[in-house]
FITOR-895626 format. One record per residue (C-alpha): residue in one letter; x, z, y. Coordinates in steps of 0.05 Angstrom, whole numbers, plus 5000, padded with zeros to 4 digits. Each point is the difference from the previous one (the first is absolute). Layout:
// FITOR-895626
<torvo residu="A" X="X" Z="Z" Y="Y"/>
...
END
This chain:
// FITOR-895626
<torvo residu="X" X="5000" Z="5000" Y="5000"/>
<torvo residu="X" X="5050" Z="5019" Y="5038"/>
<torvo residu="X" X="5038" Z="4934" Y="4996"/>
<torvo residu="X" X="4935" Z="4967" Y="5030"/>
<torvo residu="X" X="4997" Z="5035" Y="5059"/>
<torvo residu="X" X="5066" Z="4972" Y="5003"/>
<torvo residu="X" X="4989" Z="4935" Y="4996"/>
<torvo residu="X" X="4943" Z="5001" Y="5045"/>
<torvo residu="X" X="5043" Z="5033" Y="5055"/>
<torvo residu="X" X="5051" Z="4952" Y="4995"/>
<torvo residu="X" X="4952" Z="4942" Y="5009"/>
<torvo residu="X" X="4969" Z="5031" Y="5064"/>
<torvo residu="X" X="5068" Z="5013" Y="5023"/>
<torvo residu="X" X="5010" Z="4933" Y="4989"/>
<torvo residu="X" X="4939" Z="4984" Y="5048"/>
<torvo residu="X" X="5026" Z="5046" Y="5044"/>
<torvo residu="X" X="4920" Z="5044" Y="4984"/>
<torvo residu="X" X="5045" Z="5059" Y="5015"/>
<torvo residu="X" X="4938" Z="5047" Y="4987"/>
<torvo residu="X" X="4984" Z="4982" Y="4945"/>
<torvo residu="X" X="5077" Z="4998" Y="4965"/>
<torvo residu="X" X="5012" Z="5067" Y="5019"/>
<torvo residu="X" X="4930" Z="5027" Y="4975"/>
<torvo residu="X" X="5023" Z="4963" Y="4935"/>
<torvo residu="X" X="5075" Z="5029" Y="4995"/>
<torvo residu="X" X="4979" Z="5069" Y="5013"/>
<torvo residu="X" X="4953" Z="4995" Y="4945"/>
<torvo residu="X" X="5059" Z="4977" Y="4958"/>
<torvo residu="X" X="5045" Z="5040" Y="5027"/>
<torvo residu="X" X="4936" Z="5066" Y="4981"/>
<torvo residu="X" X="4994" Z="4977" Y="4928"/>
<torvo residu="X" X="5089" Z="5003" Y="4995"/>
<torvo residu="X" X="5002" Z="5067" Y="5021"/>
<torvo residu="X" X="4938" Z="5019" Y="4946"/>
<torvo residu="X" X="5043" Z="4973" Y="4952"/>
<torvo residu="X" X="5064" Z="5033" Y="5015"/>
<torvo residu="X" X="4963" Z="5067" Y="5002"/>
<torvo residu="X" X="4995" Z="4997" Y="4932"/>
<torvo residu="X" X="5062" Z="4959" Y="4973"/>
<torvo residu="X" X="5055" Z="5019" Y="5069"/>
<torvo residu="X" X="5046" Z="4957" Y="4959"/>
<torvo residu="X" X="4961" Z="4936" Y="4992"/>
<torvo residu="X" X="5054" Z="4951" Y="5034"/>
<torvo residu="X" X="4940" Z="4935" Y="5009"/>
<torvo residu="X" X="4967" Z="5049" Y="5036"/>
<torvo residu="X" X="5047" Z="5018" Y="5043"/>
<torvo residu="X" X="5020" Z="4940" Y="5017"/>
<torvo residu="X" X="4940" Z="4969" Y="5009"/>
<torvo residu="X" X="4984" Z="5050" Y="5047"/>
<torvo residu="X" X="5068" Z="4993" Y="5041"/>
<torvo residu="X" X="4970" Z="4922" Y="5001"/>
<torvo residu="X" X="4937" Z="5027" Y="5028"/>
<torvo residu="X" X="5027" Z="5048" Y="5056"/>
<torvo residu="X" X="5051" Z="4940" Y="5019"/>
<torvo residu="X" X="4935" Z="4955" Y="5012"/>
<torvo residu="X" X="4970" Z="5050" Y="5029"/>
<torvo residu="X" X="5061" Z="5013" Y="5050"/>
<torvo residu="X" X="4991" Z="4936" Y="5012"/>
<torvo residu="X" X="4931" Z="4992" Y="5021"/>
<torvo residu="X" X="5020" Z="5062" Y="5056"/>
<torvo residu="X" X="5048" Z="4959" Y="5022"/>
<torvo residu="X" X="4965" Z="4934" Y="5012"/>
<torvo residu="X" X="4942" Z="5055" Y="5038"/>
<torvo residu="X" X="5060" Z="5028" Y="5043"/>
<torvo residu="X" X="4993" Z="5067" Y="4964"/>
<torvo residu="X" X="5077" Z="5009" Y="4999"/>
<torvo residu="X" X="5003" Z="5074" Y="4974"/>
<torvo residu="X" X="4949" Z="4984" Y="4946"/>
<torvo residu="X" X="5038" Z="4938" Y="4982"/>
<torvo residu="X" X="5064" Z="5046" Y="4995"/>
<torvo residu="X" X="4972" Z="5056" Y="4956"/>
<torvo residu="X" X="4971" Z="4945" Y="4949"/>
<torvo residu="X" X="5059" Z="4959" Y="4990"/>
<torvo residu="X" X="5044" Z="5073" Y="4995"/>
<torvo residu="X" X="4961" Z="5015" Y="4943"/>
<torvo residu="X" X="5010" Z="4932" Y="4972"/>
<torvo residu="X" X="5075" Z="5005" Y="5007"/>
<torvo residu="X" X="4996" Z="5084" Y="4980"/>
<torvo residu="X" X="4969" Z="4981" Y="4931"/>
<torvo residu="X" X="5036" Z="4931" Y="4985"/>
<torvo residu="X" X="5062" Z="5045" Y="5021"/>
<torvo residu="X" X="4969" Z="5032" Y="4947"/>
<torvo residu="X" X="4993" Z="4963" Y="4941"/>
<torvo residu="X" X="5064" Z="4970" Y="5016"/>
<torvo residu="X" X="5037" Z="5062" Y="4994"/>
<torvo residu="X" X="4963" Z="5014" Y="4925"/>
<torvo residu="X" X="5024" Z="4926" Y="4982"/>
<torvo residu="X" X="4931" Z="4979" Y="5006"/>
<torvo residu="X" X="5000" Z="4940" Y="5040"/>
END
């Protein structure tokens, strides 16, 4: 499910329906952290939420919401950082 909202932020991204992408990666970005409360270790998960909160970071950016924009893609970076370090990238 979580893969959908995805994919349906990235295609209003792509048609610059800012709304409407960040309504979509926050609800896939809500359904990563479910998961991870339950398996902390799940590495799609985490990444797939660093994906999210980098889109999201994104989408503050484009709206001039610079301190949003920074706090998403840190957490990006923080948990790629991350994986990276557990030789799970």
């Amino acid at each position: 499910m979580a893969r959908i909202f995805t994919a349906f932020g990235d295609t209003y991204l792509k048609n610059n329906n800012l709304e409407n992408a960040l309504k979509s990666f926050q609800n896939s970005v809500n359904i990563r952290e479910k998961i991870l409360e339950s398996d902390t270790n799940n590495t799609n998960a985490l990444r797939d939420l660093a994906v999210a909160l980098k889109s999201i970071g994104e989408i503050h950016l484009k709206q001039d919401e610079t301190e949003k924009a920074k706090s998403n893609y840190a957490k990006s970076v923080e948990i790629l950082t991350q994986l990276k370090n557990n030789n799970s990238l």
